[in-house]
Steps between C-alpha positions, in 0.01 A plus 500: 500500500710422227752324730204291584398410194839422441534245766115347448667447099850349633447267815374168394204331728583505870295239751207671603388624162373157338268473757383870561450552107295186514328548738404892353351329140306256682303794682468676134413211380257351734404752758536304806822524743654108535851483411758691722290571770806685739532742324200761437393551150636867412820439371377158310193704303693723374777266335189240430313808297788590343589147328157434442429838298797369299362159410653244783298206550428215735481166316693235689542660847083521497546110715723688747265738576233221486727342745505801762121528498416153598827484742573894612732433760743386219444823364783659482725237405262401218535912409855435455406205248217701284744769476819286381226389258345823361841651498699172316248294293153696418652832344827392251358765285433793738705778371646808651726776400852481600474091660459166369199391388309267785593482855789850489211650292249449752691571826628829315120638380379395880769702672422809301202637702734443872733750391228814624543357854892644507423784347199533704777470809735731345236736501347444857905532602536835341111645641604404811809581560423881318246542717674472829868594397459738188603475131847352635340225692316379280764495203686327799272229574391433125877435434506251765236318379574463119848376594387245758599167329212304695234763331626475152579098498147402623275795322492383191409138605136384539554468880350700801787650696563831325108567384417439881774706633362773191164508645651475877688885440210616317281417812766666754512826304156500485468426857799772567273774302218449637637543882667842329228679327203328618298437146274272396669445145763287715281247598408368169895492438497305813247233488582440103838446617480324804238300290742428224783344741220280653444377149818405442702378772357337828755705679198798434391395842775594655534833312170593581510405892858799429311711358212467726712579825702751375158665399368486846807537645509855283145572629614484879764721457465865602476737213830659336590720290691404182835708388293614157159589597253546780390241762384201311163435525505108520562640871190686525291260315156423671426134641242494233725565203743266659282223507423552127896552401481112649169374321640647153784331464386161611227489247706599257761223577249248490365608182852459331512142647143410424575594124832331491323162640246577189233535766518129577410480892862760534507458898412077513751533206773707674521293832530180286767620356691619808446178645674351169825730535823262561228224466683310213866597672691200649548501876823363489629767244838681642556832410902654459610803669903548548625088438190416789225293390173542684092559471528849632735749589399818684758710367467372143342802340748732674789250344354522136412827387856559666728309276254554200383883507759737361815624755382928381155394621601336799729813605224722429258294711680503796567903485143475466464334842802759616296783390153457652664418855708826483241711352335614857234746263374129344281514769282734378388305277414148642150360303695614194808176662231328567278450200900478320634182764243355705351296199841405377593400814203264528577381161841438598422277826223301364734409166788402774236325719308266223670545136743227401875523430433515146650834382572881549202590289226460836675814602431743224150609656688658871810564271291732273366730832910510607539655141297750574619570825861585381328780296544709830895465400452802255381689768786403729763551185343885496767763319799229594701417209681235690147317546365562201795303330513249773119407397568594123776220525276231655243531231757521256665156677137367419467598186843337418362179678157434309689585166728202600271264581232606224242341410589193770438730790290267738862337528624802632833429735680777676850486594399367835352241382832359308526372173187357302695143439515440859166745616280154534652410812392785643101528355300322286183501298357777327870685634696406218367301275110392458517417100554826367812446301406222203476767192852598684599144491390434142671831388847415698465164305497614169786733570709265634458177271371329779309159335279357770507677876320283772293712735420418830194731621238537791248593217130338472517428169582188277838530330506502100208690519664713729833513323329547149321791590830703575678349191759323754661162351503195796334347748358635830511320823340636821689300807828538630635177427713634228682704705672217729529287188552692205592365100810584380530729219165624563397884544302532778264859549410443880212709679670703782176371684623096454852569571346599860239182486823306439696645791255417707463163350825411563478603854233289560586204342825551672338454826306175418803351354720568821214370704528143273871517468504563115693730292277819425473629130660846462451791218663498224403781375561801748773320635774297320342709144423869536294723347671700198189800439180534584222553242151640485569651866523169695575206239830368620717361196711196581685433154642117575641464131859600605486190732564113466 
């Protein structure tokens, strides 16, 4: 936790969190659900309670929010605008411990209650992976998880990836112990859980159609008879209790989401907002995977986690898959596999099949069940010292890795990946840089005697204020067009996000100007003028002073 706190305190506002934040006062405030209607409400309550116990208050965003009742299919773009507003111009004087008073203040106090969802998955990790491989495995599989960059970068923000992957494991080790021992106590885990992802993250659909099959495909299966303890007696559980095991939970569930929609018509309420997921996107937006530009890739969240998640958990991952296909005696156990991989499996394929190209982070749900999975790796390591080191040394590779990178870890880049000046031809987005870095970038300025630095950022927000707030001299511009025709003597901080958006500009302006026989722009930047560091995890410093 105290990592987490430490990263909620450090990283300035990333993209998502103007409008989520937003979005959670107005419901304080107001009671009714309008602004940011993709996302479900969970997540946003929480940081909206928090900064409204505290004293943050709507003034001049009130006419955005006027603006999404009369006109709620510009709702989440106008959630975007009351939040930039809340966060920049109706709270200079909100004050928090350890960050600037206003906008820093705010985004700091609303992160505060997110940080229970990793610990909450830290936890789940650990339960889980005790219970089915012993003391070892779960020591195993809680390392893995507090040293996952992807985990640690996006807890402590006031986003839904790691609280719905949190309540995802909880649900799965509920789901796992209940096919074990049979009791009833496990069902309330279950629907509370299951209940809580649905309340957070669309993508609850899909975890509970998992859960639901690997439940029924559990209930098919003939009886067996666990390694520990007698015959479980999910296997010898009358149709009658069956049934209830599946009424239970569902109520449950929809009690968590009825709360979390404040009782406001919660199913009308939820299928309006799954129709509005992606709603505000652009059609035309091109995603980056490896130098190729394109709407979708199928192999894109097989590419990402690769180059991003450390190389010790990557190693230990694939003796995971090594181990269960040479471990014949597995079979004795197969609800317990399937409760552990059929819902992150379904995660998996429906975040390959509909989730954009945006970033690494839509994997941490399935990623979280593999974590668990390589507990069995203690059981396979046994008395062998050789093993025992061998895993030692890939947690101790990890450990080495998030120290590094601390507290930028959503940036995490392994060594596959290459180095972070050139990583943004390879991913974009929320991969490397998604606004993290500016209390980095004001910081780096004062120690280097830096006057004015000219940012160029993807970020929804209006530049002085945006600058001011993070104490960082300049200007901030948010298109590429400084990068093919930069000012001399200038220092440029560059998103790692835009230096992609520029590639591809360049690309295509390349092809309309061979198509009219003109001489196509090129980058400056990135190509004739290289980066010299990178700052605040994916700000890429071009210092042009040195040049005429």
């Amino acid at each position: 936790m105290a990592v987490e706190l430490d990263v909620a305190r450090k990283l300035s506002l990333t993209f998502d969190e103007p409008s989520h934040i937003g979005a959670g006062l107005s419901y304080v405030a107001h009671g009714d659900l309008v602004l940011n209607p993709e996302h479900p409400p969970l997540v946003k309550l929480l940081a909206g309670a928090a900064i409204a116990a505290l004293g943050a208050k709507e003034s001049s965003a009130a006419a955005f929010l006027a603006a999404a009742r009369e006109h709620p299919e510009a709702a989440s773009e106008l959630s975007f605008l009351y939040g930039e507003r809340l966060l920049f111009h109706d709270n200079p004087d909100f004050h928090f411990p350890g960050a600037r008073p206003g906008a820093d203040a705010i985004v700091t106090a609303a992160r505060l209650p997110l940080v229970v969802f990793p610990v909450l998955l830290a936890l789940a990790a650990y339960a889980w992976g005790r219970a089915r491989f012993g003391p070892g495995g779960g020591l195993l599989a809680l390392g893995l998880v507090v040293t996952y960059p992807d985990i640690l970068g996006h807890g402590a923000l006031v986003t839904t990836d790691v609280p719905f992957a949190a309540c995802a494991l909880a649900a799965g080790f509920a789901l796992d112990r209940l096919v074990h021992e049979g009791r009833a106590r496990w069902l309330g885990l279950l629907g509370l859980a299951t209940g809580g992802a649905l309340a957070v993250k669309f993508s609850g659909v899909f975890l509970a159609a998992g859960l639901a099959g690997a439940g029924a495909v559990a209930a098919v299966l003939p009886a067996e008879r666990d390694a520990t303890g007698p015959a479980d007696p999910f296997g010898r559980a009358r149709p009658a209790a069956r049934a209830l095991a599946c009424v239970v939970p569902v109520v449950l569930a929809a009690l968590v989401v009825a709360v979390s929609y404040l009782g406001e018509a919660p199913l009308l309420a939820y299928r309006r907002g799954l129709a509005s997921v992606y709603a505000g996107a652009s059609p035309s937006y091109l995603g980056l995977c490896l130098g190729r530009y394109a709407p979708r890739f199928w192999y894109y969240f097989v590419v990402a986690p690769a180059l991003k998640a450390p190389l010790g958990t990557l190693a230990l991952l694939v003796a995971t898959l090594a181990a269960g296909l040479a471990a014949r005696r597995a079979r004795a156990s197969t609800r317990a596999e399937v409760c552990l991989h059929v819902p992150a499996l379904v995660l998996f394929v429906a975040t390959s099949a509909l989730a954009a190209p945006v970033g690494s982070r839509y994997t941490i749900p399935a990623i979280a069940f593999l974590l668990v999975s390589a507990g069995r790796l203690a059981v396979w390591a046994g008395p062998s010292r050789l093993r025992r080191a061998a895993i030692g040394l890939a947690l101790a590779a990890n450990l080495a890795h998030v120290a590094r990178e601390h507290p930028f870890h959503a940036s995490s880049i392994n060594a596959l990946g290459g180095s972070p000046l050139s990583f943004y031809r390879l991913l974009d987005d929320s991969n490397q840089d998604w606004g993290q870095g500016l209390e980095a970038l004001a910081r780096w300025q004062r120690e280097r005697g830096v006057p004015r630095v000219t940012l160029v950022t993807s970020l929804p927000v209006d530049g002085p204020p945006l600058l001011a707030a993070y104490g960082v001299e300049g200007e901030a511009l948010s298109r590429t067009e400084p990068l093919f025709f930069p000012q001399p003597g200038t220092v440029y901080a560059v998103s790692a996000h835009m230096m992609s958006r520029g590639v591809l500009d360049e690309s295509l302006t390349a092809r309309d100007a061979y198509r009219t026989g003109r001489e196509p722009p090129r980058l400056v930047l990135g190509r004739a003028a290289q980066p010299g560091e990178v700052v605040g995890g994916g700000l890429l410093v071009f210092d042009l002073r040195a040049h005429p």
